[in-house]
PyMOL Python script that loads the backbone (N, CA, C, O; Angstrom):
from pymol import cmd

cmd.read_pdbstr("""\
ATOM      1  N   UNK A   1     107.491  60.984 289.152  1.00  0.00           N
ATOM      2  CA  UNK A   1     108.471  61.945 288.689  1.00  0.00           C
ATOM      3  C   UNK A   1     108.728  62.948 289.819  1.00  0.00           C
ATOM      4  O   UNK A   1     107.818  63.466 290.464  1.00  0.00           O
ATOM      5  N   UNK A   2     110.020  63.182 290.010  1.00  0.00           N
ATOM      6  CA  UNK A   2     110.214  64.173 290.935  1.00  0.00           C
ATOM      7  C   UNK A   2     111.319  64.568 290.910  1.00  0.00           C
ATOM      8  O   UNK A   2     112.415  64.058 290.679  1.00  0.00           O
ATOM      9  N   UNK A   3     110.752  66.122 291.324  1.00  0.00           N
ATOM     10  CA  UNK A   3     111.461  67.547 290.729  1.00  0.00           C
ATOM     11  C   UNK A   3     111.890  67.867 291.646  1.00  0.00           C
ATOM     12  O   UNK A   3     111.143  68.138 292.587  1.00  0.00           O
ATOM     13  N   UNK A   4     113.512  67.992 291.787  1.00  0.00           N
ATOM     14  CA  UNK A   4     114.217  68.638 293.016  1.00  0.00           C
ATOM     15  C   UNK A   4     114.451  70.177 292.157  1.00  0.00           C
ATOM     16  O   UNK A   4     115.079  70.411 291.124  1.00  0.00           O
ATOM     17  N   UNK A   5     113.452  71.319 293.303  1.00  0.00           N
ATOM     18  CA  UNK A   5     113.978  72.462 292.934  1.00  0.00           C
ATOM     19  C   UNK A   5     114.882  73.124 293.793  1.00  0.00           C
ATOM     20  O   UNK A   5     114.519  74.037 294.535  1.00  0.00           O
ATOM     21  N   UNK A   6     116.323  72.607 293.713  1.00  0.00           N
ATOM     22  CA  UNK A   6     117.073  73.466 294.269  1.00  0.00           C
ATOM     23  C   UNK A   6     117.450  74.599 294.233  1.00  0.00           C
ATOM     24  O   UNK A   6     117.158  74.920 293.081  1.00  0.00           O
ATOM     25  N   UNK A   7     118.120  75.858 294.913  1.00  0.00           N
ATOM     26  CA  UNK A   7     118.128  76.981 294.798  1.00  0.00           C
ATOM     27  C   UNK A   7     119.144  77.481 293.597  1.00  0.00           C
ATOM     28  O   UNK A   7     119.018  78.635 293.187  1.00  0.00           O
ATOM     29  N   UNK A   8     120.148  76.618 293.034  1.00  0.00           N
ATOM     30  CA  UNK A   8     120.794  76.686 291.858  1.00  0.00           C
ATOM     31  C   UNK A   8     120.002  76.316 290.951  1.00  0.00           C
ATOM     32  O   UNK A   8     120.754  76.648 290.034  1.00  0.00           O
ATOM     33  N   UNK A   9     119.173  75.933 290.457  1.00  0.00           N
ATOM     34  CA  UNK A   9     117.920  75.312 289.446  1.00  0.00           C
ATOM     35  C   UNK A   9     117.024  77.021 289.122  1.00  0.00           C
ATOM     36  O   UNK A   9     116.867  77.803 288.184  1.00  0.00           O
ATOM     37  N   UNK A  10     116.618  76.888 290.637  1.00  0.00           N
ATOM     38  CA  UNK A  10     115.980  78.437 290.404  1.00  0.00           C
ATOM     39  C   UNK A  10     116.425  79.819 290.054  1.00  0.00           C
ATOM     40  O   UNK A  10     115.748  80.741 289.598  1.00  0.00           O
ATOM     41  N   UNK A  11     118.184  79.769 290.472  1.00  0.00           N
ATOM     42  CA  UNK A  11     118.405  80.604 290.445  1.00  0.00           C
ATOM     43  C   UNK A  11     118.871  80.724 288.720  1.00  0.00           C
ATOM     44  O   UNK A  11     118.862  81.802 288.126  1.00  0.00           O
ATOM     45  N   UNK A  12     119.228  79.536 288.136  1.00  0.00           N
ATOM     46  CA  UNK A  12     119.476  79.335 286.876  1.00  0.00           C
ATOM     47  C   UNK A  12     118.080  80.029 286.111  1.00  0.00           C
ATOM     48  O   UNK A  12     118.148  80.995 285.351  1.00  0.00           O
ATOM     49  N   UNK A  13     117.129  79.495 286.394  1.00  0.00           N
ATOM     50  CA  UNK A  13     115.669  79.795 285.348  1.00  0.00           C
ATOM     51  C   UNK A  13     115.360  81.026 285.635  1.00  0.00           C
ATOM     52  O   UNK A  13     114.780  81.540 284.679  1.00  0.00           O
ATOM     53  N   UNK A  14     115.512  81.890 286.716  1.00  0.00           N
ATOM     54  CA  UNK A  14     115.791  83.480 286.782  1.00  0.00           C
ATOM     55  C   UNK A  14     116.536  84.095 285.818  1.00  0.00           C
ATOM     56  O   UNK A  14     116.223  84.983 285.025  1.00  0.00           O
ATOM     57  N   UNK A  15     117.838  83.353 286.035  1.00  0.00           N
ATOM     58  CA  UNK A  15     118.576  84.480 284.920  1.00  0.00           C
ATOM     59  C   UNK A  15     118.307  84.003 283.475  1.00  0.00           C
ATOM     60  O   UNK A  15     118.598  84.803 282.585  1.00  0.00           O
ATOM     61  N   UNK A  16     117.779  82.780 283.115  1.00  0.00           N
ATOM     62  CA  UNK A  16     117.363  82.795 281.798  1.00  0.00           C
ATOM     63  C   UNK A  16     115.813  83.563 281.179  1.00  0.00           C
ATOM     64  O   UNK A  16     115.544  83.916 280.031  1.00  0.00           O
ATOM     65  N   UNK A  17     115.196  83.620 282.111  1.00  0.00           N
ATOM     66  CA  UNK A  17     114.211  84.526 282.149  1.00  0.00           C
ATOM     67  C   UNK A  17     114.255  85.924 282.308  1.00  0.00           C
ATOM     68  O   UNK A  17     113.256  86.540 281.937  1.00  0.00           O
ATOM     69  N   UNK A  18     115.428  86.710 282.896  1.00  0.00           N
ATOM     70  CA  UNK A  18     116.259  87.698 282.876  1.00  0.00           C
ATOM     71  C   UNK A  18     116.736  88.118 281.307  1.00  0.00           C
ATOM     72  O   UNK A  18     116.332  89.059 280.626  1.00  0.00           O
ATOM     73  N   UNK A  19     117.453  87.378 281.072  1.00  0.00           N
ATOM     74  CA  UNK A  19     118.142  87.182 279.638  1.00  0.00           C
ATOM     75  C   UNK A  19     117.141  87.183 278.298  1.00  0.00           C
ATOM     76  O   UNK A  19     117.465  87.670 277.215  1.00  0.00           O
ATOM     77  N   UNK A  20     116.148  86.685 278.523  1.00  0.00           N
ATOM     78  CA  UNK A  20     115.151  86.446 277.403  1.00  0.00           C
ATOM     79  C   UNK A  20     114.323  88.424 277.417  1.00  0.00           C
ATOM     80  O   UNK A  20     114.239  89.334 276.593  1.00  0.00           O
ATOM     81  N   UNK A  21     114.009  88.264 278.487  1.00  0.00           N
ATOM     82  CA  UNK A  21     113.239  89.843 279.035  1.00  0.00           C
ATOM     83  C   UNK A  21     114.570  90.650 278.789  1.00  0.00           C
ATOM     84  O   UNK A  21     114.479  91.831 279.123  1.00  0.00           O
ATOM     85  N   UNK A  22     115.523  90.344 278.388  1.00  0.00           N
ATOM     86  CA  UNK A  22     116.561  91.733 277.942  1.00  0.00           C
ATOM     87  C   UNK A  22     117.173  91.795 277.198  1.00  0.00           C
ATOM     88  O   UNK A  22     117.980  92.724 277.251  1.00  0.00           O
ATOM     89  N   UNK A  23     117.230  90.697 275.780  1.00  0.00           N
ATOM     90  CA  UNK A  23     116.978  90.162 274.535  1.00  0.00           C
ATOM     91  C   UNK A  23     115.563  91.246 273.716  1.00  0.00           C
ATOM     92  O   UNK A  23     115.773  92.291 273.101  1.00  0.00           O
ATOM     93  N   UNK A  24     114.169  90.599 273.959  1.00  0.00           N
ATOM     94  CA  UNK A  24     113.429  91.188 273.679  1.00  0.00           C
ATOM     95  C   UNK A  24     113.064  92.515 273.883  1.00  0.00           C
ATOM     96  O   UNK A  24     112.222  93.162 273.260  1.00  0.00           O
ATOM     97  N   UNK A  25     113.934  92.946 275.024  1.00  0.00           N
ATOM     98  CA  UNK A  25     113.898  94.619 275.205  1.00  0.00           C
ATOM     99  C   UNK A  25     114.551  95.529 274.148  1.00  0.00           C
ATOM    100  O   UNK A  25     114.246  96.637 273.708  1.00  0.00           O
ATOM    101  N   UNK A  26     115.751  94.505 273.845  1.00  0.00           N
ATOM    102  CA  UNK A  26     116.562  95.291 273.187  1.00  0.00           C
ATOM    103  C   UNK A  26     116.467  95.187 271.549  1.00  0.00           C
ATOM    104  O   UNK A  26     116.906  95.875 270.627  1.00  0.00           O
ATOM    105  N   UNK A  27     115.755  94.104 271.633  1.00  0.00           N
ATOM    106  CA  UNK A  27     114.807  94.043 269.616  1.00  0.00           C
ATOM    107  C   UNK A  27     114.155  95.180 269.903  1.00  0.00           C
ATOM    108  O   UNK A  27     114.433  96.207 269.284  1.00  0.00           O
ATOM    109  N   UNK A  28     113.042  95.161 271.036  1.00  0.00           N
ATOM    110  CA  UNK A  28     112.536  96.209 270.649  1.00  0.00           C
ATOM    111  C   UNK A  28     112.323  97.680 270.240  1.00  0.00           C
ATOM    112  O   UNK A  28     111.624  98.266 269.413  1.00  0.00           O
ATOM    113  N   UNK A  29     113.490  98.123 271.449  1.00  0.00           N
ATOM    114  CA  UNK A  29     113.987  99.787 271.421  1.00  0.00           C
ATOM    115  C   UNK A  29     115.056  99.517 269.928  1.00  0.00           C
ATOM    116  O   UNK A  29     116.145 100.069 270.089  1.00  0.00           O
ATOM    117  N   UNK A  30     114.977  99.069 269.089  1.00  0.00           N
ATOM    118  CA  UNK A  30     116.374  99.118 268.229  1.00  0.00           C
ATOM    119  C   UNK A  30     115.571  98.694 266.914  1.00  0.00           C
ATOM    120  O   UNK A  30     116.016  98.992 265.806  1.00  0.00           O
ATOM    121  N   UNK A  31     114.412  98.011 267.061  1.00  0.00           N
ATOM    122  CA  UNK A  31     113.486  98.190 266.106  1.00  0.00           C
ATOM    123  C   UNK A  31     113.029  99.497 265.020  1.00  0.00           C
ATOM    124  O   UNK A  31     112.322 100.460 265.316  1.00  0.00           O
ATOM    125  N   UNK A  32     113.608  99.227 263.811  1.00  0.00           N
ATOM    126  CA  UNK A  32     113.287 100.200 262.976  1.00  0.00           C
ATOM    127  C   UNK A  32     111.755 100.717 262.846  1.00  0.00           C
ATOM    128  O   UNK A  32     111.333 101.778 262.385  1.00  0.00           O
ATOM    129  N   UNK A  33     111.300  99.993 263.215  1.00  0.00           N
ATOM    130  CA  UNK A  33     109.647 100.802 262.796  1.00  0.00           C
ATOM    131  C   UNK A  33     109.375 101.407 264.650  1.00  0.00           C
ATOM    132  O   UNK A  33     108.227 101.149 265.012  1.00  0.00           O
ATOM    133  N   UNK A  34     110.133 102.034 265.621  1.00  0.00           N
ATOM    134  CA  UNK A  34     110.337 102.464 266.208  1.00  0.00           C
ATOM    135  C   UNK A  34     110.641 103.707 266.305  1.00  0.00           C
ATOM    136  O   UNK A  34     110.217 104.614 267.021  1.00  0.00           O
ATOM    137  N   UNK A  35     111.493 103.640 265.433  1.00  0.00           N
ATOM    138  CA  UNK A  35     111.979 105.317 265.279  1.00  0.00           C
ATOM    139  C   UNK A  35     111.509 106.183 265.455  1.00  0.00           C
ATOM    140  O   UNK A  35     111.748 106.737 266.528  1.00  0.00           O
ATOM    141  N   UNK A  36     110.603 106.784 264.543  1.00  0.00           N
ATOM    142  CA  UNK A  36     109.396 107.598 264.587  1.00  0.00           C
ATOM    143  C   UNK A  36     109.039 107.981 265.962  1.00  0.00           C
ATOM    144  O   UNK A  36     109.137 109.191 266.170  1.00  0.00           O
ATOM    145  N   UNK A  37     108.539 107.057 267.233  1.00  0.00           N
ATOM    146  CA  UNK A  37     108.318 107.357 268.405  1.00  0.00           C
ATOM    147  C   UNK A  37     109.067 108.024 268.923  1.00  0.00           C
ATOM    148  O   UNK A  37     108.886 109.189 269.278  1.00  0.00           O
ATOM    149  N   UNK A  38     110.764 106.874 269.130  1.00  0.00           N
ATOM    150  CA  UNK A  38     111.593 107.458 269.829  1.00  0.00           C
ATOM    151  C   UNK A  38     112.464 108.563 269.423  1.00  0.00           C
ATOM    152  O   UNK A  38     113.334 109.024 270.162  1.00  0.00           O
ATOM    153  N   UNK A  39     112.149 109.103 267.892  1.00  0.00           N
ATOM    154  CA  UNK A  39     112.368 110.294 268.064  1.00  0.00           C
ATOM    155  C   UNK A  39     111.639 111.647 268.227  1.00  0.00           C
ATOM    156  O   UNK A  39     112.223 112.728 268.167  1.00  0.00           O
ATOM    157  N   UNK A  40     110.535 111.522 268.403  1.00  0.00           N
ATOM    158  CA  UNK A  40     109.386 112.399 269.444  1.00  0.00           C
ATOM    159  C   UNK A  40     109.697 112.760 270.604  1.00  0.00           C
ATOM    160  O   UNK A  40     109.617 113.858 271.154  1.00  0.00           O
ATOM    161  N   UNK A  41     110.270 111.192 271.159  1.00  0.00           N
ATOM    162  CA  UNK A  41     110.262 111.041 272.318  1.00  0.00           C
ATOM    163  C   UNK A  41     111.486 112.137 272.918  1.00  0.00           C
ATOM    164  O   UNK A  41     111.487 112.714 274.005  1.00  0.00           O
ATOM    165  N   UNK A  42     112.184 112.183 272.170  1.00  0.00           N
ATOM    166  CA  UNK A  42     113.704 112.290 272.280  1.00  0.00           C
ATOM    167  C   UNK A  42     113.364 114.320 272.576  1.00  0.00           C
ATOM    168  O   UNK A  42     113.855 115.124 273.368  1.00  0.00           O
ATOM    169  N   UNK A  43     112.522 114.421 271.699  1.00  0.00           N
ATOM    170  CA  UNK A  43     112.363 116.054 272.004  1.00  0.00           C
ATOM    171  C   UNK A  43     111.193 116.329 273.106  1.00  0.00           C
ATOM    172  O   UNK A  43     110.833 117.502 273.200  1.00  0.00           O
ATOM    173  N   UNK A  44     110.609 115.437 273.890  1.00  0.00           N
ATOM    174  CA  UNK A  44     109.692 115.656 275.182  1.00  0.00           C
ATOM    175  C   UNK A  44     110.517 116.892 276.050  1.00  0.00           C
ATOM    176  O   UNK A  44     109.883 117.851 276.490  1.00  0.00           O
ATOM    177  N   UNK A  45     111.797 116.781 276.219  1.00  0.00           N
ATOM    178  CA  UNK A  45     112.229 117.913 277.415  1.00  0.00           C
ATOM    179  C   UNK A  45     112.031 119.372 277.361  1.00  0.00           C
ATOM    180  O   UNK A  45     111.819 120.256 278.192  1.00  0.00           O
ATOM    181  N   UNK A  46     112.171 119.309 276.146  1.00  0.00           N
ATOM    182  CA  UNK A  46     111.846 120.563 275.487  1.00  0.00           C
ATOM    183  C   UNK A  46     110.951 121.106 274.842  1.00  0.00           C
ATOM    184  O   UNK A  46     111.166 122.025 274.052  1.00  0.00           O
ATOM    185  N   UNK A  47     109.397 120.435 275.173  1.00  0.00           N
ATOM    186  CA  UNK A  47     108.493 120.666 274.505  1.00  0.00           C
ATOM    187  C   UNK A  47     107.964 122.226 275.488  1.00  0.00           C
ATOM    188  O   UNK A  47     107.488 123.186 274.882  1.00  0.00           O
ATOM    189  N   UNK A  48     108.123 122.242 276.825  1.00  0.00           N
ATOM    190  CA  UNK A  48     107.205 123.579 277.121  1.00  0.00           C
ATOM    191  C   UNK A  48     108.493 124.458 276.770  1.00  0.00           C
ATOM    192  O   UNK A  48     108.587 125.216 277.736  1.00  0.00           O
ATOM    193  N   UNK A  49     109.366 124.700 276.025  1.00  0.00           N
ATOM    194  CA  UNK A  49     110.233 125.785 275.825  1.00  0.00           C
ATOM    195  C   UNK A  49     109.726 126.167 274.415  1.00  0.00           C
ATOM    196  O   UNK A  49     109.303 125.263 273.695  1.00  0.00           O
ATOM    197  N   UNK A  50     109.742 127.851 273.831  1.00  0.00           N
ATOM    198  CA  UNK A  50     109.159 128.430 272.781  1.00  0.00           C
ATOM    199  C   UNK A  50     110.057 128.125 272.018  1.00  0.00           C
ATOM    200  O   UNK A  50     111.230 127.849 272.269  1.00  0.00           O
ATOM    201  N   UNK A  51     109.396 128.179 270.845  1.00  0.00           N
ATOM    202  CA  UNK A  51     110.522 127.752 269.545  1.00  0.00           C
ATOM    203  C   UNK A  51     111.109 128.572 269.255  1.00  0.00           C
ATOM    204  O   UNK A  51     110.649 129.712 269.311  1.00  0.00           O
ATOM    205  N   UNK A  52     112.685 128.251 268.719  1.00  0.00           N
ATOM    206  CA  UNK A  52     113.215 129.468 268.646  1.00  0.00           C
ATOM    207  C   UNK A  52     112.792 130.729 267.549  1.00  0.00           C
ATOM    208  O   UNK A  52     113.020 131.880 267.922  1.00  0.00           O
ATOM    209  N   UNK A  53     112.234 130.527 266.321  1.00  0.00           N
ATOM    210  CA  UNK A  53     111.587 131.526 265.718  1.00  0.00           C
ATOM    211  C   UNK A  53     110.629 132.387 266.606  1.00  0.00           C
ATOM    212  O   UNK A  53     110.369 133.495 266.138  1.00  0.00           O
ATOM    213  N   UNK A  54     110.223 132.159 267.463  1.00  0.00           N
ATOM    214  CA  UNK A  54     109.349 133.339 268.309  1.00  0.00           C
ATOM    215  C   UNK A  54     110.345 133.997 269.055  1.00  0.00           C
ATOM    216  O   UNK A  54     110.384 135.227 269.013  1.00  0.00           O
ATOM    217  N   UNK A  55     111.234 133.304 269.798  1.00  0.00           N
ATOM    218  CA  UNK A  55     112.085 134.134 270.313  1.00  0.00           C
ATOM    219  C   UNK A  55     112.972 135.656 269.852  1.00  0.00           C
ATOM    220  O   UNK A  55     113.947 135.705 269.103  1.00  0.00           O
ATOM    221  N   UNK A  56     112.454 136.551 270.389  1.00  0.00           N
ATOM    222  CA  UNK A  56     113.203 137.436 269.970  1.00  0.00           C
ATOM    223  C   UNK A  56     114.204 138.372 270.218  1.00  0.00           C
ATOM    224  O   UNK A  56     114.230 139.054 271.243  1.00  0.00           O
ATOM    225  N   UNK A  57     115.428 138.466 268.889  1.00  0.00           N
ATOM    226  CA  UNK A  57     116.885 138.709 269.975  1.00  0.00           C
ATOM    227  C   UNK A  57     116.693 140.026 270.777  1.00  0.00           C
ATOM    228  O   UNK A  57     116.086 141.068 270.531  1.00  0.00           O
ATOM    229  N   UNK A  58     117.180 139.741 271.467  1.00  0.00           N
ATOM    230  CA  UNK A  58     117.263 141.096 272.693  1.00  0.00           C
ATOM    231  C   UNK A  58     117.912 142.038 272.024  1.00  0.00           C
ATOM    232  O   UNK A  58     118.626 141.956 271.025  1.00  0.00           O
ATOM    233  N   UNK A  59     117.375 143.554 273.118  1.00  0.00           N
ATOM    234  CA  UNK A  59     117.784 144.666 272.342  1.00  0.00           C
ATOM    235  C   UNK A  59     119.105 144.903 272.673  1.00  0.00           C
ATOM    236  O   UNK A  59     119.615 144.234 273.572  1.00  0.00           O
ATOM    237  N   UNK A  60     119.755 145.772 272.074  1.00  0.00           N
ATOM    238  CA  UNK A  60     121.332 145.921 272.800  1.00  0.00           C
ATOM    239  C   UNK A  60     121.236 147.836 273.193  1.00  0.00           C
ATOM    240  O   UNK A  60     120.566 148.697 272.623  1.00  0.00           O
ATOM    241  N   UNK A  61     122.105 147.949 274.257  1.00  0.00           N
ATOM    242  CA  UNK A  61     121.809 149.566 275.078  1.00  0.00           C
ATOM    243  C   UNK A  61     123.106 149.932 273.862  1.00  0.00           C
ATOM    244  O   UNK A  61     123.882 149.221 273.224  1.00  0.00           O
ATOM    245  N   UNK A  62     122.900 151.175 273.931  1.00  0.00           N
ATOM    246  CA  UNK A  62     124.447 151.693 272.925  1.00  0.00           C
ATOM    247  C   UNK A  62     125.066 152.613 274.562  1.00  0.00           C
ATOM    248  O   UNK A  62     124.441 153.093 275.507  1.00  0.00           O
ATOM    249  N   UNK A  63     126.039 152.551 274.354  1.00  0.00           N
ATOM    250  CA  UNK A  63     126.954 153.026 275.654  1.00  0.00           C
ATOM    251  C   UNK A  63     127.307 154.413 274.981  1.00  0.00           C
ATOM    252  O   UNK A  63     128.008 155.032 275.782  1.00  0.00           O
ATOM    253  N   UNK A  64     127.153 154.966 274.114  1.00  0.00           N
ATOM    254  CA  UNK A  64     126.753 156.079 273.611  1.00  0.00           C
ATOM    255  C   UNK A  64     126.029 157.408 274.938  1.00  0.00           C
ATOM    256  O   UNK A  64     124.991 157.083 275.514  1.00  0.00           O
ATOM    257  N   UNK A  65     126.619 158.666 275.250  1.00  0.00           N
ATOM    258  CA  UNK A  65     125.932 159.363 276.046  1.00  0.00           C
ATOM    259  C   UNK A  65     124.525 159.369 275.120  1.00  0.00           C
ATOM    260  O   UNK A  65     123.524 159.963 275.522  1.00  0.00           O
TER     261      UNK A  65
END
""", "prot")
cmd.dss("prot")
cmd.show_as("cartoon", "prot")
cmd.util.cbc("prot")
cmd.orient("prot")
């Protein structure tokens, strides 16, 4: 038996191996029992910023002499 691996052969089983790896990527991020994470995830940028209930509004000057 013999296997001619030409560079169209290989380059074929790349992109189906491409395709499969970006298939299963995309079950996964879109996966309902996901959620939960990625919406954690979704508030990471803003985790070292204070919540806004601590924040407190600034004072205002009265232009008043």
């Amino acid at each position: 038996m013999d296997i001619d691996l030409s560079a169209g052969l290989i380059r074929g089983l790349g992109t189906v191996v491409v395709f499969v790896a970006f298939v299963g990527l995309t079950l996964w991020v879109f996966s309902r029992k996901r959620t939960p994470e990625f919406a954690e995830a979704r508030l990471l940028p803003f985790a070292d910023e204070p919540r806004p209930e601590t924040i407190s509004a600034p004072e205002t000057r009265s232009t008043r002499p």
